[in-house]
C-alpha positions in Angstrom: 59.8 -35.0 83.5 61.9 -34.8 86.6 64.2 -37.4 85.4 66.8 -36.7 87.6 65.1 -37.0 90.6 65.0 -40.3 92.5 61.1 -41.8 93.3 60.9 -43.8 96.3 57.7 -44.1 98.9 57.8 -43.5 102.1 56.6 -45.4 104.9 54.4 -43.7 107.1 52.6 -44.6 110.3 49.2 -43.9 108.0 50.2 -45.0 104.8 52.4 -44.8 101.7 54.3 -41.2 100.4 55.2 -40.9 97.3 58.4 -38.8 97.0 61.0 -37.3 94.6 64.3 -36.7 95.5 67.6 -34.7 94.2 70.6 -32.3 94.1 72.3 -31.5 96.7 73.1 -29.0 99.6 70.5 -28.0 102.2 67.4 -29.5 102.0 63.9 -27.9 100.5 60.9 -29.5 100.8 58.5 -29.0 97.7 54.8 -29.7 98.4 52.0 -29.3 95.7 48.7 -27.9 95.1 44.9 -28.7 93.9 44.1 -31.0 92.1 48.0 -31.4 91.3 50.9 -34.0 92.0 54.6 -32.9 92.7 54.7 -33.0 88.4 53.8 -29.4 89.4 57.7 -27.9 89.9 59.3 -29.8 86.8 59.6 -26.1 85.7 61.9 -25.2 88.3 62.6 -28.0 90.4 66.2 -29.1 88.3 67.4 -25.7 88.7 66.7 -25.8 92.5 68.3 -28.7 93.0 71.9 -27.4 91.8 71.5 -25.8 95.2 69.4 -27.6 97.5 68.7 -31.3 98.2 65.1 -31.3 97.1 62.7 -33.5 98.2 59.0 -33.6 96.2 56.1 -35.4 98.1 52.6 -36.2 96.9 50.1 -34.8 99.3 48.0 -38.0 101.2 45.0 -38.7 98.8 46.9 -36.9 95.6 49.7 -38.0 93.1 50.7 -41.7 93.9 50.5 -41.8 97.7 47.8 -43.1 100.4 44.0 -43.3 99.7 42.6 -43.0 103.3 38.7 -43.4 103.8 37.7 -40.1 105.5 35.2 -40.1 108.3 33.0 -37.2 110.5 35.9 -36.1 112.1 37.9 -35.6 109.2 41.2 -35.9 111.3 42.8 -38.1 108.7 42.9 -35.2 105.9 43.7 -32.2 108.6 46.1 -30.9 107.4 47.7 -31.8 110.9 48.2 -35.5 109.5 49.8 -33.8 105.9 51.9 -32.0 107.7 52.8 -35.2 110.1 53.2 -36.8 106.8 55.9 -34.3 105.8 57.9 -34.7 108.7 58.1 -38.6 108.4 59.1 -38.1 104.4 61.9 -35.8 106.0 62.9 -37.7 109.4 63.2 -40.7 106.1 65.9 -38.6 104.4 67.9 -37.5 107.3 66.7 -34.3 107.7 65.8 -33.0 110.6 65.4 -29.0 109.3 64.3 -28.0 106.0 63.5 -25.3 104.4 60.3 -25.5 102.5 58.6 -24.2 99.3 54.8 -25.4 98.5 51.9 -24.0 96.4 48.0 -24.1 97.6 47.1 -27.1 99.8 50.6 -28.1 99.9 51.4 -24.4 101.4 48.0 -25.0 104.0 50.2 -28.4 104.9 52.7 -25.9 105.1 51.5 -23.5 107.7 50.5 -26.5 109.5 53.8 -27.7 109.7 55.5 -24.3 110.8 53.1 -24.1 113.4 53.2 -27.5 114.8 56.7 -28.5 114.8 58.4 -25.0 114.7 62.0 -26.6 115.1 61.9 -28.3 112.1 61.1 -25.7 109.6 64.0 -23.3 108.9 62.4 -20.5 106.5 59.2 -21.2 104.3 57.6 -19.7 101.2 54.1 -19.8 100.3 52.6 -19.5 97.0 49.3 -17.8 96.3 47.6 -18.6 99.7 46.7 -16.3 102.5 45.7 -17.7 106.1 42.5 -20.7 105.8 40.5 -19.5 108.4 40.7 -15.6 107.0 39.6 -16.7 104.0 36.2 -18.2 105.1 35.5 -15.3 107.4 36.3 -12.8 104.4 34.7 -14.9 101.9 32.7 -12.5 99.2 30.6 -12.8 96.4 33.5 -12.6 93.9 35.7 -14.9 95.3 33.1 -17.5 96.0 32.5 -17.2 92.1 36.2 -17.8 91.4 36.4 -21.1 93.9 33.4 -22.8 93.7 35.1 -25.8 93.9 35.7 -24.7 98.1 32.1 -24.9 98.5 31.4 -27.6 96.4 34.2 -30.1 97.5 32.8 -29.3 101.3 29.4 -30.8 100.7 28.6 -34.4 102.6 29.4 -37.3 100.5 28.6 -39.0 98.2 27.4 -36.2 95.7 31.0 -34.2 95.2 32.6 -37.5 94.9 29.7 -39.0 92.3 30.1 -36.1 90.0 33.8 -35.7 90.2 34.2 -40.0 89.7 31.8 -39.8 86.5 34.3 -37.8 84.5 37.7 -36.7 86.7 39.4 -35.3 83.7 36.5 -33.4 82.9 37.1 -32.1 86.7 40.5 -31.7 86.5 40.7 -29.1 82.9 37.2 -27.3 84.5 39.0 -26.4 87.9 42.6 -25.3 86.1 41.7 -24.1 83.0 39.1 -21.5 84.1 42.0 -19.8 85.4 44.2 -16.9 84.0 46.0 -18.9 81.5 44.1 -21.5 81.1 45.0 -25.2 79.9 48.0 -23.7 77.4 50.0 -23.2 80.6 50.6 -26.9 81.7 53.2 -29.1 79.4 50.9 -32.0 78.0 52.8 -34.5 80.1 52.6 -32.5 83.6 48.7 -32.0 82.6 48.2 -35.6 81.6 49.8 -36.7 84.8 47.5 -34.7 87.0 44.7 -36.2 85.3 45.9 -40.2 85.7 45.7 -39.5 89.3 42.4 -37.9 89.8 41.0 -41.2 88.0 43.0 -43.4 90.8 40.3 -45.3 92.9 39.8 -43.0 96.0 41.0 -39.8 94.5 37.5 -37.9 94.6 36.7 -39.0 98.0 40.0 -37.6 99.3 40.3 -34.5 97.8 36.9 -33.9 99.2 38.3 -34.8 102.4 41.1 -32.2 101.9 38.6 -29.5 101.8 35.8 -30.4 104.6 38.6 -30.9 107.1 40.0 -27.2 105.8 36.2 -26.1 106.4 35.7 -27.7 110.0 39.1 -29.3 112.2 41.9 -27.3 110.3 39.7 -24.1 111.1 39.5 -25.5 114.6 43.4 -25.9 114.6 43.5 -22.4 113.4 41.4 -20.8 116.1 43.3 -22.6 119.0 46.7 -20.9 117.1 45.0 -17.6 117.7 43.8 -18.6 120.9 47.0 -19.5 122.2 49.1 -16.8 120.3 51.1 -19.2 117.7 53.0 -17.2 115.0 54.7 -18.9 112.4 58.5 -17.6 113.6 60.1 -18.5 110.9 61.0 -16.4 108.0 57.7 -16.1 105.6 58.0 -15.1 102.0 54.7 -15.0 100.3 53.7 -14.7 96.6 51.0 -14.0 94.7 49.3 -13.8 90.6 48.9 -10.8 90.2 46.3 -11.9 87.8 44.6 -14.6 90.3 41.7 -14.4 92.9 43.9 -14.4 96.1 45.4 -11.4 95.9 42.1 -9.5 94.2 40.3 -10.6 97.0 42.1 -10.4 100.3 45.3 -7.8 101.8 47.6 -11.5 101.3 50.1 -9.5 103.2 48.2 -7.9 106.2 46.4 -11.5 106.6 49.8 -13.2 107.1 51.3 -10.7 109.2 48.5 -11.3 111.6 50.0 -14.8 111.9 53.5 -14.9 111.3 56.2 -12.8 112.4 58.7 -12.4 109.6 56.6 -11.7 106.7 57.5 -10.3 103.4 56.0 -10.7 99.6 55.1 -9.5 96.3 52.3 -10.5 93.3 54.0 -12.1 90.4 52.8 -11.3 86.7 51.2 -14.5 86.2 48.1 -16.5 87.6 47.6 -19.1 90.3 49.9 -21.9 89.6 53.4 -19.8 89.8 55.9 -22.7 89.1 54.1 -23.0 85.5 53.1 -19.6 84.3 55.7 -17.7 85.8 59.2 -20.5 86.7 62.1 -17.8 85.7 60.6 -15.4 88.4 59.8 -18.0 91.1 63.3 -19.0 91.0 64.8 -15.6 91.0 62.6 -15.5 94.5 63.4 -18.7 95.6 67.3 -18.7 95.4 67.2 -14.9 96.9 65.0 -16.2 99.7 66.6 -19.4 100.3 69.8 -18.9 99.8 70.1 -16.2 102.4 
């Protein structure tokens, strides 16, 4: 998968980014989901790049980049620090605005990084997400059901990070194939991938990390936004399964208009990982959005 694309790591005042990187034209910035790497848009990643210079990064604590010991702050998985992390992968390539395209935590780091260096970002779309802090106010019954693994990952160490170490793959097919389509919808090598790098020393204790800085310092992030009446100002295009939790649980589109300016969006016929059940439509979306 994603021969085409260039790897190279990235140097960054933390630690090491891994990164992908091809096409040409005006550059998009892919960032993944849970528990995913940037194997996640080989589905529609080539097509994109007959338009855009893509770059693909691993998230800090996911894929092959940095393993960073977490501590009580959690500062070092905020997704203040991702986002940080993005714009070094970016400043590394040349680029100084982007467009950007990211799924689940990658579209967290995403709204982050609109928010926080609003120059840089030049339209963004977000895939089956709605706003952090709205979803653990609105949190129900059904939807804590659906993403147990919110509530679990947030627990103190070292029991999340125990359990998910003494079987990761286990982890990794329990979390994604519960879901709408379950396991058939990943090719074998995208899936197999995804599970080599949840065994990588450190990987438990950072996606843990990931989720209790998204439960205490992003939310504090969020709250100062609010506070201080930040709007993403950027063009938002946001997208939804029709047949996932997000959008059967929370108004996606009256949550991000209460936080970004520019909004638009749609559900998609397909569950929570877009770029694999549903790549022909994403891409109609994407070149219509970005291409503008």
């Amino acid at each position: 998968m994603l021969e085409t694309f260039t790897p190279h790591t990235v140097a960054t005042a933390d630690g090491p980014i891994h990164t992908r990187k091809g096409g040409q034209g005006p550059a998009l910035l892919l960032m993944h989901g849970h528990p995913q790497t940037h194997a996640m848009w080989h589905r529609v990643a080539p097509a994109l790049a007959a338009h855009f210079t893509v770059v693909m990064m691993d998230l800090r604590g996911y894929g092959d980049s940095m393993r960073i010991e977490g501590d009580e702050t959690h500062a070092a998985h905020a997704k203040r620090a991702m986002a940080n992390d993005a714009m070094d992968v970016m400043r590394h390539y040349g680029f100084t605005q982007f467009q950007v395209l990211a799924h689940d935590r990658g579209a967290r780091v995403a709204h982050r990084l609109a928010i926080d260096h609003p120059d840089a970002v030049q339209r963004m779309m977000l895939l089956d997400i709605a706003p952090t802090l709205a979803m653990y106010e609105q949190t129900s019954l059904g939807f804590a059901t659906a993403y147990w693994h919110w509530f679990f990952l947030i627990q103190p160490p070292p029991l999340p990070e125990a359990l998910i170490e003494s079987d990761p793959v286990r982890y990794v097919r329990s979390v994604m194939g519960k879901r709408h389509a379950g396991l058939s919808a990943f090719a074998p090598e995208a899936l197999a991938e995804y599970e080599r790098c949840a065994a990588i020393p450190g990987s438990a204790h950072a996606v843990c990390e990931d989720y209790r800085a998204s439960a205490t310092i992003d939310l504090d992030h969020d709250r100062a936004d609010i506070q201080q009446g930040r709007k993403v100002q950027v063009p938002l295009r946001v997208l939804w399964g029709g047949h996932g939790v997000v959008g059967a649980n929370f108004d996606v589109l009256a949550l991000w208009r209460e936080r970004a300016t520019q909004v638009s969006g749609q559900a998609l016929p397909c569950g929570h990982y877009i770029a694999e059940e549903a790549p022909d439509e994403l891409l109609k979306e994407a070149l219509g959005f970005f291409q503008r």
